[in-house]
Structure formats: C-alpha cells, structure tokens
N, C-alpha and C positions, 0 to 999 in steps of 0.2 A: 504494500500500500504506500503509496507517493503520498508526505504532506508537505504543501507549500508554505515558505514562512509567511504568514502576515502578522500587520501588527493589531491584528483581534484575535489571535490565539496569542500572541505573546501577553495581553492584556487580561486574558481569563485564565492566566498558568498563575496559579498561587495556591503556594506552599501550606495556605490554614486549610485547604479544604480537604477536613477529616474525612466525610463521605468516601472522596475518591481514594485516598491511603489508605483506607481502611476494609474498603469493598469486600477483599478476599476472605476477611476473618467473620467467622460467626460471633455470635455475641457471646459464646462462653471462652474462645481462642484471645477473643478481645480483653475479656474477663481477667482472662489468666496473665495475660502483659501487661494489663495494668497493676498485677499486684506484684511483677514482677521485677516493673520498674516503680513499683512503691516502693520493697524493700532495698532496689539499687538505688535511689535515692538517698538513700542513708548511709552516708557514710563507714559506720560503726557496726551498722546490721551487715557492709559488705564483708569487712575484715573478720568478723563475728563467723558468719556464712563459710569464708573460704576457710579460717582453721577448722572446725569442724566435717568441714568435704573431704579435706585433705588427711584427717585425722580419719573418717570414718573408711574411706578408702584403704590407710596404710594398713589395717585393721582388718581389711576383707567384712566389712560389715554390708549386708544386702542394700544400699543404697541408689545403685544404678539405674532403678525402674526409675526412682524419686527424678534424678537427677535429668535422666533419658527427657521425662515429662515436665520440666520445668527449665533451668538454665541452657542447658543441651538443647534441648526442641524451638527455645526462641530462637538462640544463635546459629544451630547448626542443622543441615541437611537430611543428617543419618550419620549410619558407623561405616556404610557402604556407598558406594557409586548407584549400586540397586535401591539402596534406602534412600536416596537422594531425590528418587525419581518422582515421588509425590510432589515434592517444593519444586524443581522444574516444570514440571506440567501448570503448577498453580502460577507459576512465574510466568509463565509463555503467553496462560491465557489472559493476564494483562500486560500483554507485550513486553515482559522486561525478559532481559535473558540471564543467564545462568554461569555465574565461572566458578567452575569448582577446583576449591581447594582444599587438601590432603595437608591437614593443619597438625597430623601429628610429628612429635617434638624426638626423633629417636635416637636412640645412642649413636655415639661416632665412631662407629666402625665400619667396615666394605660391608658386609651381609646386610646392616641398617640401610647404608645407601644405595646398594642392589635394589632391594625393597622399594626404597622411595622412588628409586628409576622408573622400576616397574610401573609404578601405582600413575606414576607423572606420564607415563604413556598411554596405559589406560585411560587418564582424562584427555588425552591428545582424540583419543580412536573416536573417543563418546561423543567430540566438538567436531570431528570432522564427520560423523553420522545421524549430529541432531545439528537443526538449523536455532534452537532454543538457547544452546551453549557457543557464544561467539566468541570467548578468549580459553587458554588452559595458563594457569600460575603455576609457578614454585619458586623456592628459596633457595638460593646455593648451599646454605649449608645443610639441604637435605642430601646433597651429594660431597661436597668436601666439607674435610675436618675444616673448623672455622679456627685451628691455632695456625694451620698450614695457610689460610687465606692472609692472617695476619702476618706470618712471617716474610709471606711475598711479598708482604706489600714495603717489608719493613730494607733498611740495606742489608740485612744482617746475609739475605739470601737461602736458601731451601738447602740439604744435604743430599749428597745423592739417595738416599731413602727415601727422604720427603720428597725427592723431585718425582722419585718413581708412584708415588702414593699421589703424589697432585696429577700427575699425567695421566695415571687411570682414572680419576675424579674427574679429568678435564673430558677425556674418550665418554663419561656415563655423560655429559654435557654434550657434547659432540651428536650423539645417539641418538639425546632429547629435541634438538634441534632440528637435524638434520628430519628426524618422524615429521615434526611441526611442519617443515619444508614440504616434506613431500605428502601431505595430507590435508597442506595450505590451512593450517590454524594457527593462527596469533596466539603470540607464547606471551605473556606477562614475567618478565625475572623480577622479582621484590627486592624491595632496599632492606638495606640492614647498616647495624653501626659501623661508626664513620672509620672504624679501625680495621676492615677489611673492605668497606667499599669502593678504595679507589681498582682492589682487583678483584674485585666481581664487576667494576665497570669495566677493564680491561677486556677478562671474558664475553665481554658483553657486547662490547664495539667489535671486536672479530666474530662472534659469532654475527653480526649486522653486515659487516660486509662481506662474509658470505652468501647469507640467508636471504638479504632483505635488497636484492637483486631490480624483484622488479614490482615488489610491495611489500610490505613494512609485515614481516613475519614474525621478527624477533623485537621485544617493546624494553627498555631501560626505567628503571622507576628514579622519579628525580623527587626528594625527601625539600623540600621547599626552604624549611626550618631551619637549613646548614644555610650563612654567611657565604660560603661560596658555589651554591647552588644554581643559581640565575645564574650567574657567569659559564658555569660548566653546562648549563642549558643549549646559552647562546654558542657556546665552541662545537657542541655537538651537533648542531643543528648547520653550522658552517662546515664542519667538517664533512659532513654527507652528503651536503653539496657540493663540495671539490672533488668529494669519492666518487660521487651520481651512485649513490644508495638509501635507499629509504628511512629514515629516523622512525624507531616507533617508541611513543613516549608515553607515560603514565606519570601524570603528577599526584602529589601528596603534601600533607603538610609535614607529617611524620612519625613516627610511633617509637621512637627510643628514646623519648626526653631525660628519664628519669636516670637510664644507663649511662648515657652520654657525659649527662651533668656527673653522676656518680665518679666516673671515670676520669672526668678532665678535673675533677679536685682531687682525688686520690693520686694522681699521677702529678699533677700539680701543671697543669697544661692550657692552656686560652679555651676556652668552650668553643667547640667550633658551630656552636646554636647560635642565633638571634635572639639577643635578651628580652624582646618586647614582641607580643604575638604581632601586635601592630605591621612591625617588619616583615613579619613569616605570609601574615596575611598578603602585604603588598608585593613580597616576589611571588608568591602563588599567582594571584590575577597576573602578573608581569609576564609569568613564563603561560600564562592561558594566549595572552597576546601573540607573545611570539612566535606560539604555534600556529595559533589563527594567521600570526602574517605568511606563515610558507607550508600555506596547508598542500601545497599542491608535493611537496617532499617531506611533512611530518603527517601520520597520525596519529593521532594522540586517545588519551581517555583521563578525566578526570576523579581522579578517585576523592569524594571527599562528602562530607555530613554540613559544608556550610552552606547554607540555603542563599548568602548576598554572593558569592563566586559562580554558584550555578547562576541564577539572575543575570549576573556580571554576561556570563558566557553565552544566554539564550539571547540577550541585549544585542550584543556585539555581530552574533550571530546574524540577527535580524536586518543591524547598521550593515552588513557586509553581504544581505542577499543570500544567504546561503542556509541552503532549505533546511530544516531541524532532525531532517535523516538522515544527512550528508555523510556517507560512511567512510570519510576517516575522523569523528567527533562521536565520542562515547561518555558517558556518566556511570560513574561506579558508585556503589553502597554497598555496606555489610548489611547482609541479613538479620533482620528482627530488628535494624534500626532504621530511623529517618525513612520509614516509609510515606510522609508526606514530600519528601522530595523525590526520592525513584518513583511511584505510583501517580503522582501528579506531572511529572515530565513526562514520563510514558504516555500518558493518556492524552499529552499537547503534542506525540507523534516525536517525542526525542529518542536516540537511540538511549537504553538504560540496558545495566545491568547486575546483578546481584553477589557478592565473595559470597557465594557456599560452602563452609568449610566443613570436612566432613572427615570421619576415620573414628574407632574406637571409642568407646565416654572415658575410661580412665585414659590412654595416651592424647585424649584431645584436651584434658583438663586444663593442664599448665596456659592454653590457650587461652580457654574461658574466664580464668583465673583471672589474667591480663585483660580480658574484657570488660570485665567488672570494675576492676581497677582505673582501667582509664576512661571509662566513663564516669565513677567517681570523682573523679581528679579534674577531668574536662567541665571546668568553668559551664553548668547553666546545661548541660549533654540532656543528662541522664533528668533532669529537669523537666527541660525542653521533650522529651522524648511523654515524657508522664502526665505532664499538662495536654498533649493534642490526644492520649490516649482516655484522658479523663474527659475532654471535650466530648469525643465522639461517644464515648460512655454515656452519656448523659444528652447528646443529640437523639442516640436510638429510643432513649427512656422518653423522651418530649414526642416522638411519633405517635 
C-alpha cells in the first residue's frame, strides 16, 4: 500500500491517541501493563522485584510461569523463534514489523558462540521468509570474547592465540553476513561500550564494503550520547561515498550510561558521554538530518522512545516530499513500550518496527533486569508509559 505524505496526515499523527496504541490489547492485556508499569514506577518496588527474581531463580524455586506471565510476556516474544510467532502476526496486522532479537547473555566461550551463530541465522532465514520481519540484530559479543575486542582495540595488540580465537570469531561474523547477503536481509550490528566499539566499528565498515554493494545490507549502530559521535557519523557517511557503498545506519541515544560513567571514574579517564541530555538530544536530531540529507547512499532506522525526534523526522520528512514509506527510513521501539509512538506512526503509513527479544526466561533475565532499571532511571519513561496506559484505562470505562 503506497501513502502519500500530506500535510493532513502529518497533522492527525499524534502521539496521545491511546485508542490507536492500544487497539491490539484486550482490556485484561491492558489491565495487566498497567499494573505493571504501576509497580515499575517505583523505584524501590523495582530493586525490591529484581532481588527476589534473582534470589528465587538461584534457588530453583517454581517461578517461571509467574514470571513467563508478567515481566517476560510484556517485554518479550517467547523463549523460541516458534513462540514469537503470536507477537509477529499481532504486529503485522497493525503494520509494524518484527526484529527479533536473541537477547540471551551466554558464556564466552566457542560452543556459547556457535550457539548464538546459529540462532542469529535462524533469524536471518525467518526475515528473508516473512515479509513481517524487515531487519535480523545481534551483538558482537555474542560471537567474540569482549576482552579480545578490547585488546584490539587497545596498542597492547592480540597474541598469536588470541589472534587465532579472534579470527575464528571474525569467520562466525563473516558466515552471518555473508547469509544476510545472500538472503538480502538487513542485519542490525548493536553498539556497545565505548571500550571495544571502535573494533566492532572496524568489523563493521569491512563487512559494508563488502556486503553493502548495491544496498545497504549491513546497518552500524551510532550511540548519539558519545561526544564524538556526530563527527564519526559525518566520516562514515563521507567515506561511503568515496567507496560508492551503501551506509546503513541505526541511531540511538544509548544504553550504557551507567557502565560508561562507572568506568571513566574508576579508570580515572574524561567521560566520553555528553554531560547534559540537552546535547545527546541535539546530535541525535543532527545525525536524523544528515541522513535525510544523502538519503539516496544512507538508510537508516531510528531507534528511539522520544516522541519530539520522531515529530522532528515525520516534519522534515514532509519539508522534503518524501512519502512516509520511503524504504530506506524506519522507526524502531522495544516491545511492550511507547506503543503510542510505533502504533500511531504505523497507522499514518510510517514504516515501524518492533526489538522482539526472545530466548529462555532465566538466560533472558539479566536483560529484563536492565529493562526495569532503565526505565526506572529514565527521567519521566516509565511515567510516561503509565499515564497513556491509565488514560486508555479509563477511556474504555467512559464507553
């Protein structure tokens, strides 16, 4: 389905209207996220929450149904790619699609990242067999040790050991890729902290000029929040076009503040953050721009929960003619959040789609864990999330 931008759909896209974000859920689905960001609302009931999960787990105590049905079932898919498939269908039929991701955390060793090869192929097969699933993710250090990514990066250099253990790390990347290529789905690589990503960008730009030939197969994640981010935006977007190769970009604000900051005072090192979100915010819109300005050699997707950046981007859109399907411009959300942003873009004909992440309830914990957390932590998030969920609560009761 072809939509045109005008500016009478860009004027009836708005973010309060609970109806359409909320259409998919019955009123007891709806029920259950409300109380679920009641209790993530609180701070103290989070921390309260996760010793006890953590404790009932180490324990073997039968809590998995609990859990499956509650924390697990907002955030996540299923335990399987087959369990997924219900949130996919539900997804499809209000046009958002589906990236699944394989969120668990597993030991660093070769039979761990065999594993995760595998699994990260499998979502390769599934995207180039459902037209539902438009991107497939993963994290390098589902395939390399992340001490070995750090040592590259560092001058210290690899041993011939480690060089032989990063090269066959490099070959399960090579694998994943090259599947992506030849089954023509857009790979997502995820950012991570700043202490191995200038060589997971490394990897990254060679697997682009391989891969990303004669459309943008392979996607770089740019973390906003790093101070020299916009700058390594603009380079790589220059540098593609001297190559004549495809950029494929996914921005972010970023998801390791707490690590990051941890680390550069322990080390005793310059943050390599932006002190004031103020900043983070205005390189994010910056680097939305720059993509927009060489859309014809970047596609890009924005990954993000701020409702004035999408705005920003539907705007600009609009200023620049370019229809709100234009397939290289995507919008990302996590599941079981900001579904008045995915669900109401969707439905004004944007392309959306959803991080599924999915695998095991205990190896996907550590995940959920950190979900809790930082929407705890995320100024006004988890809030915001409870407020449009309470609204529409109380719109179905006024019918």
């Amino acid at each position: 389905m072809t939509h045109q931008t005008s500016s009478k759909n860009l004027k009836k896209l708005s973010f309060e209207d609970t109806q359409i974000a909320f259409a998919s859920k019955s009123d007891f689905q709806l029920r259950k996220s409300y109380w679920i960001f009641a209790i993530m609302n609180q701070n103290w009931l989070v921390k309260l929450g996760t010793f006890f999960i953590k404790l009932f787990l180490f324990l073997h105590l039968p809590v998995k149904k609990i859990i499956k049905t509650t924390l697990f079932g907002q955030f996540c898919g299923g335990e399987s790619i087959q369990e997924c498939q219900t949130t996919i269908q539900e997804l499809d039929k209000a046009h958002i699609g589906t990236i699944l991701d394989y969120s668990v955390e597993g030991e660093e060793n070769d039979k761990s990242f065999q594993l995760t090869k595998n699994e990260i192929l499998k979502t390769i097969i599934q995207s180039h067999e459902s037209s539902a699933i438009p991107y497939a993710v993963f994290k390098m250090t589902g395939i390399f040790n992340s001490e070995l990514l750090e040592k590259y990066q560092t001058e210290k250099g690899l041993t011939e050991e480690e060089e032989i253990d990063f090269l066959k790390s490099k070959e399960y990347l090579i694998d994943i890729c090259q599947e992506a290529y030849q089954q023509q789905v857009r790979l997502f690589i995820d950012a991570e902290e700043s202490w191995i990503q200038n060589t997971i960008d490394e990897l990254c730009y060679e697997m682009m000029q391989r891969y990303n030939l004669k459309t943008a197969i392979i996607f770089n994640t740019f973390q906003m929040y790093r101070i020299d981010m916009l700058e390594n935006l603009h380079h790589a977007i220059q540098v593609a076009m001297d190559q004549s190769y495809f950029l494929g970009v996914k921005l972010v604000r970023g998801a390791y503040l707490e690590k990051e900051r941890l680390r550069a005072h322990e080390d005793e090192y310059s943050e390599p953050l932006h002190k004031e979100k103020e900043a983070t915010d205005r390189d994010f819109n910056v680097g939305i721009q720059a993509c927009l300005d060489h859309l014809e050699q970047v596609h890009f997707c924005v990954g993000t929960h701020n409702e004035h950046s999408c705005q920003l981007l539907c705007q600009w859109m609009e200023e620049k003619g370019i229809t709100q399907n234009h397939p290289h411009i995507y919008f990302a959300q996590l599941l079981g959040m900001s579904d008045n942003i995915s669900y109401n873009l969707a439905s004004s004909g944007y392309n959306v789609a959803k991080y599924v992440p999915y695998g095991p309830v205990s190896a996907v914990m550590p995940y959920l864990f950190r979900r809790a957390e930082e929407n705890s932590s995320i100024a006004g998030q988890t809030s915001r999330e409870f407020a449009l969920l309470q609204k529409e609560v109380s719109r179905r009761k006024n019918l």
